[in-house]
C-alpha positions in Angstrom: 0.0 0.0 0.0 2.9 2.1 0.4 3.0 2.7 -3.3 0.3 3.9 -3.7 0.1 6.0 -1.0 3.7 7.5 -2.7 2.1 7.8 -6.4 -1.1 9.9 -4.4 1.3 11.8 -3.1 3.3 12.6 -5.8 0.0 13.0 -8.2 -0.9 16.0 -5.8 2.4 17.6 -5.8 2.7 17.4 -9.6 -1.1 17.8 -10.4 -1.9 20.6 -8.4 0.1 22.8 -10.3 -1.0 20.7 -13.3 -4.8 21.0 -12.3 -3.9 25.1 -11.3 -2.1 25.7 -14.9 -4.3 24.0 -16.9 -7.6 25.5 -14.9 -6.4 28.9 -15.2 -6.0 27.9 -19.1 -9.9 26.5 -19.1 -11.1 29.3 -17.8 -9.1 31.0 -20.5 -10.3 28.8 -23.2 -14.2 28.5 -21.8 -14.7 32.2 -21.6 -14.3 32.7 -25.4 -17.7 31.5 -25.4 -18.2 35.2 -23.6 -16.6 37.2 -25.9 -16.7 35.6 -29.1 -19.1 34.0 -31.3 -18.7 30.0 -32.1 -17.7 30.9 -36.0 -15.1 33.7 -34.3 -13.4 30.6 -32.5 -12.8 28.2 -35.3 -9.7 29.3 -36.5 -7.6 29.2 -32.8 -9.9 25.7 -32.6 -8.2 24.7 -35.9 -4.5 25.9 -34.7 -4.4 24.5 -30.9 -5.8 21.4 -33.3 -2.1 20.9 -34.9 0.2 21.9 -31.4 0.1 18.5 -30.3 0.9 16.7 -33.2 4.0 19.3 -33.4 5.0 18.8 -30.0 5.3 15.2 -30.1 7.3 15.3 -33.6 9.3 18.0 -32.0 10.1 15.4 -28.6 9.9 12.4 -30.7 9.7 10.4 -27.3 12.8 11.4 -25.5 11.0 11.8 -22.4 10.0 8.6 -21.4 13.2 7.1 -23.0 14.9 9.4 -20.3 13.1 8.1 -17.5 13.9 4.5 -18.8 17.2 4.6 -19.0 18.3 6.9 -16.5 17.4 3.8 -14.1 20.4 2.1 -15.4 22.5 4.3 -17.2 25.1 7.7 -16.5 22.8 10.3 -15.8 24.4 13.2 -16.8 25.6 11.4 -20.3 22.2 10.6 -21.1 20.7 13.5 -19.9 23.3 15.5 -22.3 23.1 13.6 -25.5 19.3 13.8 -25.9 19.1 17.6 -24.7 22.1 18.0 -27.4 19.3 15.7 -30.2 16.8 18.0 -29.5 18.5 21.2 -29.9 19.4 20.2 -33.2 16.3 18.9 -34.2 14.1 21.5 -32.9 16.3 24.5 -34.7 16.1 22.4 -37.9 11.9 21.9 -37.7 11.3 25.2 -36.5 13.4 26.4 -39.8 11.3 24.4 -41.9 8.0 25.4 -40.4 8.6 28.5 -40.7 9.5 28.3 -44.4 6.1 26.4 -45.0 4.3 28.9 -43.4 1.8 30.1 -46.0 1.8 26.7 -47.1 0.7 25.6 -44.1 -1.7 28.3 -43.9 -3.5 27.7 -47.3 -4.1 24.1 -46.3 -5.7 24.4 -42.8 -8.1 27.1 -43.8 -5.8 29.9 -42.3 -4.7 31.9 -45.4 -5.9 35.0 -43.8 -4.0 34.3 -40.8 -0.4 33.2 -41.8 0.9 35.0 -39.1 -0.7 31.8 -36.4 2.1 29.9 -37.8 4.7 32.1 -37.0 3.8 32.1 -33.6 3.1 28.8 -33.0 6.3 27.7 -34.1 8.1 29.7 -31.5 5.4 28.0 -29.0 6.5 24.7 -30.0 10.4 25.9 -30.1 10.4 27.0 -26.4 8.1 24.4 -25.3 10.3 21.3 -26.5 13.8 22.9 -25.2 11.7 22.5 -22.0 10.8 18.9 -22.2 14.0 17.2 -21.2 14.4 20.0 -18.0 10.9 19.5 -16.5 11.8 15.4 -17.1 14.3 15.8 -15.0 13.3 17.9 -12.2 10.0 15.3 -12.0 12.9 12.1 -11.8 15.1 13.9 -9.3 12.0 14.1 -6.7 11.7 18.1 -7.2 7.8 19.0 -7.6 7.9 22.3 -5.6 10.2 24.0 -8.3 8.1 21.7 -11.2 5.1 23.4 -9.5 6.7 26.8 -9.5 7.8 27.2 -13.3 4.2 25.6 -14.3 2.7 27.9 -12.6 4.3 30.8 -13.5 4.2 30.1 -16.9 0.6 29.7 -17.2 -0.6 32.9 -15.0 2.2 34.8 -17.6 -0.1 33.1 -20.2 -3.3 34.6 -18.8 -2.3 38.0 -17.9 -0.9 38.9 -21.4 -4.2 37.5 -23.2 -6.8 39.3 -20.5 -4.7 42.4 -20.5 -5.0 42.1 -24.5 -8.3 40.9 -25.1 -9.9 41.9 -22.0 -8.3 45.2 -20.8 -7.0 47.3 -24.2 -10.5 47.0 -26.1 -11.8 48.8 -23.3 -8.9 51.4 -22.8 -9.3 51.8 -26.8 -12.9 52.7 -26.7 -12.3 55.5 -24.2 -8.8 56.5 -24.6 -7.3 55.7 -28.2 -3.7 57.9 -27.6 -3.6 56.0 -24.2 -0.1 54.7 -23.2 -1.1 51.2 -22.9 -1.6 50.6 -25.9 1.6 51.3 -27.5 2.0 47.6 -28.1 -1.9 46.8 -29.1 -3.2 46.0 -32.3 -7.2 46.0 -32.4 -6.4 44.1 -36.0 -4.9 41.4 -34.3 -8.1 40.2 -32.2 -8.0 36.9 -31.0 -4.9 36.1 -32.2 -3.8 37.5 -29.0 -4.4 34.0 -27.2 -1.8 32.7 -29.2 0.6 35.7 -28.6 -0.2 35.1 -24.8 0.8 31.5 -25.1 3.9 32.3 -26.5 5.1 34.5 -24.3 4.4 32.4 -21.5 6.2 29.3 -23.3 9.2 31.8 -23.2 9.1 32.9 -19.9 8.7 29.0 -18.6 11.9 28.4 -20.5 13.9 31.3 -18.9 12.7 29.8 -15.5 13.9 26.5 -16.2 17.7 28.2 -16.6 18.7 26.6 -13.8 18.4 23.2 -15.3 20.0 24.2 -19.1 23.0 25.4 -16.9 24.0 21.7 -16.0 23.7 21.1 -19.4 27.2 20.3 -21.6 27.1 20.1 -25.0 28.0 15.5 -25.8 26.6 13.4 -27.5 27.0 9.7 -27.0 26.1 7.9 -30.3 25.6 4.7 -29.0 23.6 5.6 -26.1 21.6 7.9 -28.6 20.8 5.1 -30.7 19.3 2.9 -27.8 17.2 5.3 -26.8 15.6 5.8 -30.3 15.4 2.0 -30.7 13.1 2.2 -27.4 11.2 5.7 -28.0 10.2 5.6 -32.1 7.1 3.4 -31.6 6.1 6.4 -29.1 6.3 8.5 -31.4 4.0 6.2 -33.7 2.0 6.7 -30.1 1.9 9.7 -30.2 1.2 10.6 -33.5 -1.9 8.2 -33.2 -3.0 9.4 -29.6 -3.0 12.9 -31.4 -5.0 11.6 -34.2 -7.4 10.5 -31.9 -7.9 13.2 -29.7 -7.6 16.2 -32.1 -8.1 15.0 -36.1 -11.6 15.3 -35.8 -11.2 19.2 -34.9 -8.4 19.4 -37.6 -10.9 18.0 -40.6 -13.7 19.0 -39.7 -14.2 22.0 -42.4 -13.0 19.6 -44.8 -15.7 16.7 -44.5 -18.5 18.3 -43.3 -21.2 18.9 -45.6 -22.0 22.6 -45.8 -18.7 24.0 -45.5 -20.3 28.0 -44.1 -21.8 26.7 -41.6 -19.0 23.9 -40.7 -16.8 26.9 -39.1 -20.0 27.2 -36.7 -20.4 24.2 -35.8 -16.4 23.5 -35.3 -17.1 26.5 -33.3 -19.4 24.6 -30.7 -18.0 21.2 -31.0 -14.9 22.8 -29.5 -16.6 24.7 -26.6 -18.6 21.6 -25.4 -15.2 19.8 -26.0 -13.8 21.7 -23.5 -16.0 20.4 -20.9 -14.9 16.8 -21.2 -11.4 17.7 -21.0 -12.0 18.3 -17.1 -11.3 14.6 -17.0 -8.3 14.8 -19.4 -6.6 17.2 -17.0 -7.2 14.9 -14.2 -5.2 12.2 -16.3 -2.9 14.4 -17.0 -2.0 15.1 -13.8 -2.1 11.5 -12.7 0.4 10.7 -15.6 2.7 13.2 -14.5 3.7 11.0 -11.4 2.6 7.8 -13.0 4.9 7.3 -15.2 8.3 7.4 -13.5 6.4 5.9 -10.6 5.6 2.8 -12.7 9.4 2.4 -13.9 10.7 3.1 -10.4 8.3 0.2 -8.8 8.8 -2.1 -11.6 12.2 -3.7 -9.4 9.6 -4.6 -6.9 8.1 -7.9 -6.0 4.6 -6.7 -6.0 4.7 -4.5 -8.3 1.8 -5.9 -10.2 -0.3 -5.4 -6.9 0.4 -2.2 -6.8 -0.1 -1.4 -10.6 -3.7 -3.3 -9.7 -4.6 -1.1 -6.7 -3.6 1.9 -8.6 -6.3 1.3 -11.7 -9.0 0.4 -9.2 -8.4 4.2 -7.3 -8.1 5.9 -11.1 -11.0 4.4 -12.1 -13.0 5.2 -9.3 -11.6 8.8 -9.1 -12.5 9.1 -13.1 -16.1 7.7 -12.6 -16.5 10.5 -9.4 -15.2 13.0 -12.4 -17.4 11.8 -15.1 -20.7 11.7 -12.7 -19.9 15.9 -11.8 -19.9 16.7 -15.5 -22.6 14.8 -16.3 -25.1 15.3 -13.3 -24.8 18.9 -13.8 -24.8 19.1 -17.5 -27.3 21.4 -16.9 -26.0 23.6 -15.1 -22.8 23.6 -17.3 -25.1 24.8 -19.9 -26.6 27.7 -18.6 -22.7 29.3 -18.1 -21.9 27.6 -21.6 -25.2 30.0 -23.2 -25.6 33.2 -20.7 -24.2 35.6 -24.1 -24.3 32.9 -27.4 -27.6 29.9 -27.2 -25.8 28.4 -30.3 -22.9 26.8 -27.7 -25.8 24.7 -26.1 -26.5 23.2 -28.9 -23.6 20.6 -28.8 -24.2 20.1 -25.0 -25.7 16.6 -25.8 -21.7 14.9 -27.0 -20.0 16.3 -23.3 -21.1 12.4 -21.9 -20.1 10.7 -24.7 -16.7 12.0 -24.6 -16.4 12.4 -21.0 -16.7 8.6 -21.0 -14.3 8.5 -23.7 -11.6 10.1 -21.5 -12.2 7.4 -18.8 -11.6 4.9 -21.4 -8.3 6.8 -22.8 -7.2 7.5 -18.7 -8.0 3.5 -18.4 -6.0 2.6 -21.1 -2.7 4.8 -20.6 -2.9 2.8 -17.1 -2.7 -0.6 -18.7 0.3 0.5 -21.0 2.6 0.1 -18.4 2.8 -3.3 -19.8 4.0 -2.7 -22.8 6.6 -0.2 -21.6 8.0 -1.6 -18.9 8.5 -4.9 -21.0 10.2 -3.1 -23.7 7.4 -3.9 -26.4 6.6 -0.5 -27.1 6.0 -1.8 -31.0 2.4 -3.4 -29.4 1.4 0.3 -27.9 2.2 1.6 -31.8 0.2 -1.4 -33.2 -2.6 -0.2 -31.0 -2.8 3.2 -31.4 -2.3 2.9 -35.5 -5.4 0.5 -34.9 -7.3 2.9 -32.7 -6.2 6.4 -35.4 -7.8 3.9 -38.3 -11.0 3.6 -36.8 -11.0 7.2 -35.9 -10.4 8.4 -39.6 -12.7 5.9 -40.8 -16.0 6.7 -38.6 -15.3 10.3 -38.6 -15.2 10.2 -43.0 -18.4 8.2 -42.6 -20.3 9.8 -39.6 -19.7 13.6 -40.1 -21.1 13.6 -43.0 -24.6 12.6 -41.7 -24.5 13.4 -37.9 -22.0 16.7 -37.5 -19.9 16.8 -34.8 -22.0 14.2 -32.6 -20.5 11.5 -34.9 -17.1 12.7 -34.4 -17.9 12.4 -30.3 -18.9 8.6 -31.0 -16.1 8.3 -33.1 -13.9 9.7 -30.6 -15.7 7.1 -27.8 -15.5 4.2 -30.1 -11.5 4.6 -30.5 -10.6 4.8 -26.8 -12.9 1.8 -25.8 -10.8 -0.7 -28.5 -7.8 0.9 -27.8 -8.5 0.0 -24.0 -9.8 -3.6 -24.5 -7.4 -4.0 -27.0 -4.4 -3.0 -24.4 -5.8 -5.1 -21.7 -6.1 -8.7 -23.7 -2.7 -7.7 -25.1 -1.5 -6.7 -21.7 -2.8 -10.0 -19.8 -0.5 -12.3 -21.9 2.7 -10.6 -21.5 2.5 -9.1 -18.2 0.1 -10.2 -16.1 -1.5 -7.7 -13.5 -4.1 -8.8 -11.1 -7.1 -5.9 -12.2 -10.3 -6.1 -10.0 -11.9 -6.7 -13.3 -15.3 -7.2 -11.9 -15.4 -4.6 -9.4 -13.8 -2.2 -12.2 -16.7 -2.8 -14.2 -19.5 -2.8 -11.7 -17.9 0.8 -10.5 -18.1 2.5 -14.4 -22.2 0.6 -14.9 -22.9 1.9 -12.0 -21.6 5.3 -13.1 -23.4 5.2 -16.5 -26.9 3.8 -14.4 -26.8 6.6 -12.4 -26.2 9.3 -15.1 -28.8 8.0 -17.2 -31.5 8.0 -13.9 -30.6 11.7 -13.8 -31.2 12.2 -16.9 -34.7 10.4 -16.8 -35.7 12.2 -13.7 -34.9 15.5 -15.6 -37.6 14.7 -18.4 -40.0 13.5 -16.2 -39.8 16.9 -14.3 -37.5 19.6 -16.3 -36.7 22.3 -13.9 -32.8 23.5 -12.8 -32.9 23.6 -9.4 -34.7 20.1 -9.5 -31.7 18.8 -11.4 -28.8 20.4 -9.2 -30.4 18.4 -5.7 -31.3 15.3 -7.2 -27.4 15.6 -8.9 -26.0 16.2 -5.3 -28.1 13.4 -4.3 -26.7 10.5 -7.0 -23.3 11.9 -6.6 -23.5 11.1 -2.8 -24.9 8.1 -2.9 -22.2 7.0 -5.4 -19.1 8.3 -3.0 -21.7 5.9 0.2 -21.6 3.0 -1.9 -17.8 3.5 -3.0 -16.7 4.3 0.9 -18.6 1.1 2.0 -17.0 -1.0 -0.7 -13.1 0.2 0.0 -13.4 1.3 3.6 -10.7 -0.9 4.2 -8.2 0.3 1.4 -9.2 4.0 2.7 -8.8 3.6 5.8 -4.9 3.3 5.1 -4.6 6.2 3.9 -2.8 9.3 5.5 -5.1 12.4 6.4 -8.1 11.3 4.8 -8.0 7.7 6.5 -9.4 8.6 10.2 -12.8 9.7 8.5 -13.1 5.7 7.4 -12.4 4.0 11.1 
C-alpha cells in the first residue's frame, strides 16, 4: 500500500500545479464562449488542433526514454546527448515550419491568418527545449520547483491575453492615444491567445535556466541510438494518440457537408469539448507521477499489486469525475449560453466524450505493460489501430451526424484501444485488475447518469436537477466508501474519517 500512498502523493504535488495551470487555461479557453461567437473561435480551434501533433514530432519520445534509461545508465551522459538531439532537431523543424508557413496556412483554412504559424512555431520551439528539463526535475523528486515554473508560466499566459483581449478594447474605446496601448493592435483580435501563449512558453523556459545550466554540450552515439530503438514506436503513439484526440477538430471543415456553416459548428464542438477535457486534466495530472512511478516500482516484487490497486483508485476517481460533469450538464449549460444559445447546442456529446476520457485514462494505465516490458511496437500497433477507426468513422459519420459522430467516433476509438491494451497486456505481463469490481464501479456510473437524466424529463426544472445531482453523486461516494473502507482507511489524512 505504500506505493500507492507514494504515487497519491506525488500525483498531488505534480497535479496541483497541473490541475492550477491548466484550470487557469480553461477558464481562458471556456470564456471565449463570452466574448466571441462559435464561427469567431474556429480558427484558434483549428490551430491548438495541430500543437500537439507538433510537439510530439518535436520530442519524438525522448521523455519517457529518459526516465527509462536513466534507471540504469550515467545520468548526466544521457541526460546531455538527448538535450544535445533535441537542440538540433528543434532548430532544424522550426526552420522548416517557418519556411512552409503560407503553405501551411492555405491548407488548414488559415490563409488570412499566416501569421498563427509564425507564432506557433516559436510556442512549440520553447516548449520542446523544456521537455527534457521539466523530465528531469519530476525524476530527481523536485515537484515544488516543477510546480513553481508551471505555474508561473501559465498565470504569464493569462495576464498577457486578459490584458490584450480583456483590458486594451476597453482602454481603446475610451482612450485611443492612451499609453497602454503602445503595443496593441485591435487588428490582431483573438490572435492574442496565441501571442499570450507564446510568451508564456518563453518565460517557462527562462525559468527553467537553472536546469540548461548543467547542461554540456555531448553526444553519445551509442547511447543515442538505444534510446531511439526504445522511443520511435512512441512517437507512432503519439502521433496516433494525437489523431485520436484532435483529427476530428483538424478535418472538420474539410468533410463536413455545408462547408459555411462547418466553421459554426467546429465552433461549438470545441466549446462543449472543452468540458470533457475536465477529465483529461485529471489524467494528465495523474500521468505526471505515474509514469516514473511505474518504472521506479517495476524492481519490486509486487509491483503488479500495486499497478492493480492503482487502476481500481483511477478508475474510481475518473467515474466520481465523469458523474460531476454529467449530473450537472445542466448547469454547465446555462454558463456555456448566458451571451451565445448556439454553444448549447452541442451540449448533448459532453457524456459521450467524458466517458471517452475514462476509457483513454483506463488505457494509458494498462500501457505500463507494454513499456516496462520493452514492447513498445504493441502500444504503436494499437494506437495505429485505434487512429484507423477514428479516420474511418469520422469520414463516414460527419457527413450525416455533425460533430455528434465525431464524439462517438472519438468514444468508439478509446474503448478498443483499452480492450485492446488489456487482452494484449494479460499475456505478456500479467496484473491482477479487479476486473469485476472495475466494471461494476463504471455501470454503476453510466446507471446513475442516465437515472438523472430520466428524472430530468420527467420533471425539467434546474434547481430540480442540481439536488437530485448532489443526491446521486453522494450516494455513489456511500456506496464506493462502504466498498473500499478498508483500502481508505490506510490512507494518511483522509484515512481517520473511514475507522
Amino acid at each position: 500500500m505504500s506505493g500507492v500512498k507514494k504515487l497519491a502523493s506525488q500525483t498531488i504535488w505534480y497535479g496541483l500545479p497541473t490541475i492550477g495551470s491548466r484550470f487557469l487555461g480553461y477558464i481562458l479557453n471556456f470564456s471565449l464562449a463570452f466574448i466571441y461567437k462559435a464561427v469567431d473561435t474556429a480558427d484558434l480551434t483549428q490551430i491548438y488542433a495541430i500543437v500537439p501533433f507538433l510537439n510530439i514530432l518535436f520530442t519524438y519520445g525522448v521523455e519517457t526514454g529518459y526516465f527509462r534509461f536513466v534507471q540504469d545508465r550515467d545520468k548526466y551522459k544521457l541526460y546531455n546527448t538527448l538535450n544535445t538531439s533535441l537542440l538540433v532537431t528543434t532548430i532544424v523543424f522550426s526552420a522548416i515550419l517557418l519556411l512552409c508557413t503560407r503553405q501551411l496556412a492555405n491548407a488548414t483554412f488559415l490563409s488570412a491568418h499566416p501569421e498563427y504559424f509564425t507564432w506557433l512555431t516559436f510556442i512549440i520551439l520553447f516548449d520542446t527545449l523544456a521537455t527534457l528539463p521539466f523530465a528531469k526535475l519530476r525524476q530527481e523528486g523536485r515537484p515544488r520547483k516543477y510546480a513553481f515554473v508551471r505555474v508561473m508560466g501559465i498565470v504569464i499566459n493569462v495576464l498577457v491575453v486578459i490584458f490584450f483581449i480583456g483590458v486594451c478594447p476597453k482602454i481603446a474605446a475610451k482612450d485611443p492615444n492612451n499609453v497602454l496601448l503602445l503595443l496593441y493592435d485591435p487588428s490582431i483580435g483573438i490572435g492574442y491567445y496565441l501571442i499570450g501563449n507564446l510568451v508564456g512558453s518563453a518565460a517557462t523556459f527562462l525559468l527553467l535556466w537553472g536546469q540548461w545550466k548543467d547542461f554540456r554540450f555531448g553526444f553519445d552515439r551509442s547511447l543515442w541510438i538505444e534510446v531511439l530503438k526504445y522511443s520511435w514506436p512512441l512517437l507512432i503513439v503519439g502521433f496516433g494518440g494525437m489523431i485520436n484526440e484532435m483529427l476530428s477538430r483538424l478535418v472538420y471543415q474539410h468533410i463536413a457537408t455545408d462547408p459555411i456553416k462547418a466553421k459554426e459548428e467546429l465552433g461549438i464542438f470545441a466549446a462543449n469539448y472543452r468540458l470533457a477535457v475536465l477529465i483529461t486534466i485529471f489524467i494528465q495530472m495523474f500521468r505526471m507521477a505515474a509514469e516514473p512511478f511505474f518504472f521506479n516500482q517495476s524492481k519490486n516484487d509486487n509491483a503488479q499489486k500495486t499497478y492493480a490497486r492503482v487502476m481500481k483508485f483511477f478508475v474510481i476517481a475518473c467515474c466520481c469525475m465523469f458523474l460531476a460533469i454529467g449530473l450537472f450538464l445542466d448547469v454547465f449549460k446555462e454558463i456555456l449560453t448566458i451571451k451565445y444559445p448556439e454553444y448549447g447546442e452541442g451540449i448533448h456529446i459532453v457524456p459521450i466524450l467524458a466517458m471517452g476520457s475514462v476509457f483513454l485514462g483506463i488505457y494509458y494505465n494498462l500501457s505500463v505493460w507494454y513499456k516496462l516490458t520493452n514492447k513498445n511496437i504493441y502500444g504503436a500497433a494499437i494506437t495505429i489501430a485505434g487512429a484507423v477507426i477514428t479516420v474511418l468513422l469520422n469520414i463516414w459519420w460527419i457527413p450525416y451526424f455533425g460533430y455528434t459522430g465525431s464524439a462517438w467516433a472519438t468514444f468508439t476509438c478509446y474503448a478498443f484501444m483499452m480492450l485492446a491494451s488489456y487482452y494484449l497486456g494479460q499475456k505478456h505481463y500479467p496484473v491482477p485488475y479487479a476486473k469485476k469490481k472495475l466494471i461494476s464501479y463504471l455501470v454503476l456510473t453510466v446507471l446513475i447518469f442516465f437515472l438523472h437524466k430520466g428524472l430530468g424529463m420527467l420533471y425539467s426544472n434546474i434547481w430540480f436537477s442540481v439536488a437530485t445531482a448532489i443526491v446521486l453523486l453522494m450516494g455513489f461516494f456511500w456506496f464506493v466508501a462502504n466498498i473500499e473502507k478498508k483500502e481508505f482507511q490506510q490512507f494518511p489524512v483522509v484515512g481517520k474519517f473511514f475507522r
